[in-house]
C-alpha positions in Angstrom: 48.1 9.1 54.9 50.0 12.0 55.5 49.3 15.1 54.2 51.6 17.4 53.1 50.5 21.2 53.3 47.7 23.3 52.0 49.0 25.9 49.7 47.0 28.7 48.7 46.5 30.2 52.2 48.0 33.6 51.3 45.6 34.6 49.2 42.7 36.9 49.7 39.9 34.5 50.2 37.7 37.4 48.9 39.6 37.6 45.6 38.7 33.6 45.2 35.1 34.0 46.2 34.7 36.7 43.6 36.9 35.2 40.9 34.0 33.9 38.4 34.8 30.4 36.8 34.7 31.6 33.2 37.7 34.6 33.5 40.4 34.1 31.8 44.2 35.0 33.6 47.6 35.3 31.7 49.6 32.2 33.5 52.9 31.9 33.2 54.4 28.4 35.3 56.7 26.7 33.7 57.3 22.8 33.7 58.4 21.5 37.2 58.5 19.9 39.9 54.7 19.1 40.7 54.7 20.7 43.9 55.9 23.6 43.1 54.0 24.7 40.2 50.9 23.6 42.2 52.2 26.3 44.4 52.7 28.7 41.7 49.2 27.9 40.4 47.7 28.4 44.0 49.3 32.1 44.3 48.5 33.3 40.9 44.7 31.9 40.9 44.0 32.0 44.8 42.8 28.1 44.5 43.7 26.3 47.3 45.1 23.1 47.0 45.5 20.6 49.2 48.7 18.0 48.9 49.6 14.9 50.3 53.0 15.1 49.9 53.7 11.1 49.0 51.3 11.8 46.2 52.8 14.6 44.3 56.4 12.9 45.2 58.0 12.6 41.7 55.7 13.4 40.2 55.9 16.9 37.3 53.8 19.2 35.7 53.4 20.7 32.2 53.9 24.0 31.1 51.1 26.4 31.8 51.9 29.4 29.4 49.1 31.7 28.5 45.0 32.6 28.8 43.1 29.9 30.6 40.5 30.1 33.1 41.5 28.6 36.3 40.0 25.1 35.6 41.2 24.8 32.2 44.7 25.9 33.9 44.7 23.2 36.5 43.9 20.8 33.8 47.0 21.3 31.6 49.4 21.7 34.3 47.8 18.2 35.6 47.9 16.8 32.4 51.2 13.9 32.5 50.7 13.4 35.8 48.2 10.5 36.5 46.5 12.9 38.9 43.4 14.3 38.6 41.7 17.1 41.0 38.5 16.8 43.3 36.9 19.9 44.1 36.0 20.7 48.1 34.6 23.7 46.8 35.1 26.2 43.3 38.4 27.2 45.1 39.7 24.6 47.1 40.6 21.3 45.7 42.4 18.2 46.8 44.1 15.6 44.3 43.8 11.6 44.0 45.3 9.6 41.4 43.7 9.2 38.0 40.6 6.9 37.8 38.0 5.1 35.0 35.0 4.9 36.1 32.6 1.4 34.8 35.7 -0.3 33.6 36.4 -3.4 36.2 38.9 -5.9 36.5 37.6 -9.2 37.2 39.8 -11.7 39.3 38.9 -14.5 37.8 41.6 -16.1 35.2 41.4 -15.1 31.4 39.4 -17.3 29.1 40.2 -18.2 25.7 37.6 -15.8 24.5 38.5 -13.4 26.3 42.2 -13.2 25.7 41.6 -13.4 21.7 39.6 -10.2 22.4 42.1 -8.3 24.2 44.9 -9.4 20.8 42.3 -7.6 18.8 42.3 -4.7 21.4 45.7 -4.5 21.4 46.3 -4.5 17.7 43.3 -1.7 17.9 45.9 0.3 20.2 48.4 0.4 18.1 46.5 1.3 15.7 45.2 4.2 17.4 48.5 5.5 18.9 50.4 4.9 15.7 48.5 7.4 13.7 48.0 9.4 16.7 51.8 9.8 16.9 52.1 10.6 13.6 50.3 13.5 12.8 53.0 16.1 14.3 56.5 16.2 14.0 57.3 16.6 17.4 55.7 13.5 18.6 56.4 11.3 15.3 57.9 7.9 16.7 61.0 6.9 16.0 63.9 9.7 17.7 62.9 9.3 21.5 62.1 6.9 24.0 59.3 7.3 26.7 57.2 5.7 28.5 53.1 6.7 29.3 50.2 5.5 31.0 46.6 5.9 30.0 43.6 5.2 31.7 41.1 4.2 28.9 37.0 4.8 29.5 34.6 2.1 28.4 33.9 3.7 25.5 37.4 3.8 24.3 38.0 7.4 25.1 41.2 8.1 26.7 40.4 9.7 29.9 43.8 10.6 32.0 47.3 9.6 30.9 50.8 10.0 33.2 54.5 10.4 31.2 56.2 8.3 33.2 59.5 9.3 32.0 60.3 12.6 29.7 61.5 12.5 26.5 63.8 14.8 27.5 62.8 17.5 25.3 59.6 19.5 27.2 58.3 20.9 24.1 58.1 17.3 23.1 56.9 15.9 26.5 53.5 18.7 26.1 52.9 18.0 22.5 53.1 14.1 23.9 50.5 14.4 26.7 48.4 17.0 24.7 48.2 14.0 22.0 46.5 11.6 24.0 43.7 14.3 25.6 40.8 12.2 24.4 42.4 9.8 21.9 39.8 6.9 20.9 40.5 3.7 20.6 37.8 2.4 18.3 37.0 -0.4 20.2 34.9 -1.1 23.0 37.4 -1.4 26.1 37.2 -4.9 27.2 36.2 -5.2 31.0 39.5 -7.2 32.1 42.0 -4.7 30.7 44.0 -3.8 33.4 44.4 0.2 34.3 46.4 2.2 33.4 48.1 0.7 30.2 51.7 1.2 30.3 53.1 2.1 26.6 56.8 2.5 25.5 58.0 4.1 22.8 61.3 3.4 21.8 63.8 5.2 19.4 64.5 3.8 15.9 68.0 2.6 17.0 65.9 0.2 19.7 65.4 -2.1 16.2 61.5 -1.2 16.6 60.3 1.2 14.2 56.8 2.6 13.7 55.5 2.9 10.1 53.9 6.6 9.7 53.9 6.3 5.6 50.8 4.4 6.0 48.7 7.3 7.9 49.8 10.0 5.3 46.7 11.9 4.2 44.5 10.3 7.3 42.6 12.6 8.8 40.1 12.4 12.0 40.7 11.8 15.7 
């Protein structure tokens, strides 16, 4: 593996020992490259963060504009990426792509059973992101195209999701990201469904259209 640099040297290592993990800072990084907002994020909180540069290659961040504590910070500007952090220590971190834990993928080839459960999972997906997508007007289906990946717990619970490729509106692309934080599927996930789950979403002119006038006046997560 090689490892790309270690940001975050500059700061005063006394100023990230005496940071406490609930104070709040006024962040202002805008969306970018994933490197270089790390970097941004680094000098501002005095985290250091450790990059392999083949892993953040490509790869960009959301917008992190306002109070957050340096964790909750790191998680937004993360969030999109299909990376997730793994603390060294409360101020130095390294990153690895995102994981489920408890969710294998057998090797062994589908049975009928099995692959009449995962149609009924996958109608229960669309279910879920349909309605999901719905609820705001900057996410509602039907004048952009992009493509995501979530990483779905066993217990349904979206746990990490990437946008592959913007929307090219970045208002949109947070609002898109943010959406997914947590999104259930209510279904149990079935144990050979593959990680992550690639979905596209596809523009109105594409000739496939999703339906919002059915989730008017749903309410819930």
């Amino acid at each position: 593996m090689c490892l790309g640099w270690l940001l975050g040297c500059a700061a005063s290592q006394a100023m990230a020992d005496a940071v406490p993990a609930d104070l709040r800072m006024t962040l202002h990084i805008p969306a970018q490259d994933l490197a270089r907002a790390l970097d941004q994020y680094s000098r501002a909180t005095g985290v250091a963060v450790l990059v392999d540069s083949q892993l953040s290659r490509g790869r960009r961040s959301l917008a992190v504009d306002g109070e957050f504590t340096a964790a909750d910070a790191l998680r937004r500007l993360l969030g999109g990426s299909g990376l997730m952090a793994r603390y060294a220590r409360n101020d130095a971190f390294t990153l690895q792509v995102a994981q489920v834990e408890d969710v294998p993928t057998p090797t062994q080839k589908q049975s009928p059973e099995s692959a009449a459960v995962s149609r009924s999972y996958a109608t229960a997906v669309q279910a879920a992101i349909e309605q999901n997508l719905c609820r705001s007007p900057l996410t509602r289906p039907g004048s952009y195209r992009a493509v995501l990946q979530v990483w779905v717990g066993r217990d349904g619970v979206v746990q990490h999701n990437r946008l592959v490729t913007s929307t090219g509106d970045v208002r949109r692309d947070t609002a898109l990201v943010e959406s997914f934080r947590n999104l259930k599927i209510e279904r149990p996930t079935p144990s050979a469904l593959r990680q992550p789950v690639t979905l596209l979403l596809l523009p109105e002119s594409s000739g496939k259209r999703m339906e919002c006038t059915k989730w008017e006046g749903v309410s819930g997560g």
